[in-house]
C-alpha positions as CSV (number, residue, x, y, z in Angstrom):
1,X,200.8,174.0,248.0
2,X,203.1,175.8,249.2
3,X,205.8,178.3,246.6
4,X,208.9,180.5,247.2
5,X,208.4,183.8,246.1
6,X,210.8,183.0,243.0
7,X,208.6,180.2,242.0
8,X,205.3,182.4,242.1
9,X,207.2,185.1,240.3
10,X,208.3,183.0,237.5
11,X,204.4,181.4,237.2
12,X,203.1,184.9,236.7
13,X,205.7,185.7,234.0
14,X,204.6,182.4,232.5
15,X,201.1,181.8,233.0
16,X,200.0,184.5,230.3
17,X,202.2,182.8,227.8
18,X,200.9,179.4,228.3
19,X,197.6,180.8,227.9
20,X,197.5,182.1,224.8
21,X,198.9,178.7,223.9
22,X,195.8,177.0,225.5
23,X,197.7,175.4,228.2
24,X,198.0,176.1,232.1
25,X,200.7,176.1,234.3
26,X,200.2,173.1,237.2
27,X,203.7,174.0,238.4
28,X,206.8,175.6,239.0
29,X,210.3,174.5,240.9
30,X,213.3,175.7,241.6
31,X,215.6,173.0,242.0
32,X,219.4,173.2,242.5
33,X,221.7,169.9,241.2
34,X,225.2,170.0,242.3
35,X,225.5,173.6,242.1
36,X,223.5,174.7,239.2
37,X,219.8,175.9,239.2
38,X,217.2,173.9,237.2
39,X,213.7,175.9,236.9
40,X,210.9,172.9,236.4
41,X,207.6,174.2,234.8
42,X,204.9,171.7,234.5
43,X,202.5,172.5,232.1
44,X,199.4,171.1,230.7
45,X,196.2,171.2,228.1
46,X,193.2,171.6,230.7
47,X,190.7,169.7,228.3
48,X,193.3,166.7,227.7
49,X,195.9,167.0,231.6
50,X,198.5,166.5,228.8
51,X,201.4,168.0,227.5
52,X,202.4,167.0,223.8
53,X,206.2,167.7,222.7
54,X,205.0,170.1,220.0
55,X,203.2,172.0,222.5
56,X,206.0,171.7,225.3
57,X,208.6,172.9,223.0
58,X,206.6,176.2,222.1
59,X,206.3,176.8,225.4
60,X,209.8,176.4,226.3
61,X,211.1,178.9,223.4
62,X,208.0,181.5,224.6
63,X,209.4,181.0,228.4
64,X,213.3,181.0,227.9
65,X,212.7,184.5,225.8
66,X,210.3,185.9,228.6
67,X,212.3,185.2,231.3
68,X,215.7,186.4,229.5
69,X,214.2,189.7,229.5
70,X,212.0,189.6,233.1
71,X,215.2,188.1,234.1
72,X,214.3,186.5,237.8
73,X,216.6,184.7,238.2
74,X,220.2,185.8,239.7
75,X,223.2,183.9,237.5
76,X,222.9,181.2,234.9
77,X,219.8,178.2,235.2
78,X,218.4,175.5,233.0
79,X,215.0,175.7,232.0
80,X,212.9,172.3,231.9
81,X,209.5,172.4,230.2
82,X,207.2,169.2,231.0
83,X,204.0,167.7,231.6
84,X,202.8,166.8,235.0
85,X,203.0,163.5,233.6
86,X,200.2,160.4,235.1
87,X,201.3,160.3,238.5
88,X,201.0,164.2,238.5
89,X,201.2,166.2,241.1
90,X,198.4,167.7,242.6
91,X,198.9,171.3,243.7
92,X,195.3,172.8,243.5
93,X,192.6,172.0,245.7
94,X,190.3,171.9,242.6
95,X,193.0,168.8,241.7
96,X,191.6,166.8,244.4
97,X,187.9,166.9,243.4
98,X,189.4,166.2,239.6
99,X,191.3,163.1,241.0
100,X,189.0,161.6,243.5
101,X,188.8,157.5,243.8
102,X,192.5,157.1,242.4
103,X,195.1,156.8,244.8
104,X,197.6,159.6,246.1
105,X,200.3,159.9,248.5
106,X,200.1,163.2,250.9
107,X,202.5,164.6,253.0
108,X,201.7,167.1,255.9
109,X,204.3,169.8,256.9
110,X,202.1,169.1,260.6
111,X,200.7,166.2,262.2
112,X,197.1,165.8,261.1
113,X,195.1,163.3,263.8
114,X,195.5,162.2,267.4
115,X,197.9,159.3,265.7
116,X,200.2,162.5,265.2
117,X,200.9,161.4,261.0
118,X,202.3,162.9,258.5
119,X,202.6,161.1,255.6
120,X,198.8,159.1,253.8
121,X,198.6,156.9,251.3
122,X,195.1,155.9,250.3
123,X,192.0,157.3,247.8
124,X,190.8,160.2,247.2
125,X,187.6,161.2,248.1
126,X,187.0,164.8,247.3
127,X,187.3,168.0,249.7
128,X,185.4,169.1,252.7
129,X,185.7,173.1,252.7
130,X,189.1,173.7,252.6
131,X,190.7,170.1,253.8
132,X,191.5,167.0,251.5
133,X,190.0,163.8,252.1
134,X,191.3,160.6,252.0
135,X,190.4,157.1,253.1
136,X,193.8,155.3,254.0
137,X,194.0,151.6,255.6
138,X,193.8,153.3,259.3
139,X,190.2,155.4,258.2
140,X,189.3,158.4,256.7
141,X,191.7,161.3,257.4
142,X,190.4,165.1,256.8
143,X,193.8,167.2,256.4
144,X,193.7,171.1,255.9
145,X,195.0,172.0,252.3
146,X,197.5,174.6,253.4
147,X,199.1,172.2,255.5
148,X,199.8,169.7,252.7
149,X,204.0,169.7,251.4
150,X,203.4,167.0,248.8
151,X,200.6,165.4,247.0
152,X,200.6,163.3,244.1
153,X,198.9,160.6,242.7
154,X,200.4,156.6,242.7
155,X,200.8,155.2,239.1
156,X,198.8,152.0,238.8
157,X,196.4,150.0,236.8
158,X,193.6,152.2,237.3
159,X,195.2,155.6,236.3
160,X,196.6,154.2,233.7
161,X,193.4,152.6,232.4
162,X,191.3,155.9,233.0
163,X,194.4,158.5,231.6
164,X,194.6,156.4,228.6
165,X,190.5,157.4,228.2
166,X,190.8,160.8,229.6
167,X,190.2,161.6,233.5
168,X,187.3,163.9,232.6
């Protein structure tokens, strides 16, 4: 998936913290909301693709002081510290071998097939090389992981279920 440059900058400033907390970073945003600047970090546990509020909040103090002193960021922000949550985000092409046979929604910055779309909604069904696949009502659609916008997965009975027991 694709990053700003101010996005990748703030994951390497906090992707050493968050390790020696035992957690990764699945992703960082830069949003803006009528005129201010939100920074969204989503973190997780790798063993457990969760985020606990102990472990959230330790991460948000480690980040706020690193980034006061990196300072990346040009005037004032809000820092929001978070797990992915169940219908995460998928932002690694390793994610979509993790999350294959549960439903997802992908978006393609170009079109993909002959049928010239965009946007899938289907399962998962691994990788081929460097492309996602996913089986969608219309067939099986193979689309090139650097061309992807947005992928996440669709909250339903089955995540739910399997998050509940761990997706591992």
């Amino acid at each position: 998936m694709r990053s700003t440059p101010l996005e990748n900058r703030i994951a390497e400033i906090a992707r050493p913290a968050a390790a020696d907390m035992g957690l990764e970073i699945v992703s960082v945003k830069i949003l803006g909301e009528g005129g201010g600047t939100n920074v969204q970090v989503l973190a997780e546990n790798p063993t457990t693709k969760n985020l606990g509020v102990e472990d959230c909040t330790k991460l948000s103090k480690a980040l706020s002081a690193l980034l006061d002193v990196e300072d990346p960021i040009n005037g004032a922000y809000r820092l929001e510290v978070s797990s992915p949550g169940i219908d995460r985000p998928l932002v690694k092409i390793e994610d979509f071998e993790t999350y294959k046979g549960f439903e997802a929604k992908l978006e393609s910055d170009m079109p993909v097939d002959v049928t010239g779309q965009k946007r899938f909604k289907g399962v998962l069904r691994g990788v081929n090389g460097q492309s996602v696949v996913i089986e969608t009502e219309q067939g099986t659609a193979e689309i090139p992981f650097t061309a992807l916008n947005k992928a996440k997965l669709v909250l339903n009975d089955k995540l739910l279920k399997q998050t509940s027991k761990g997706i591992n």
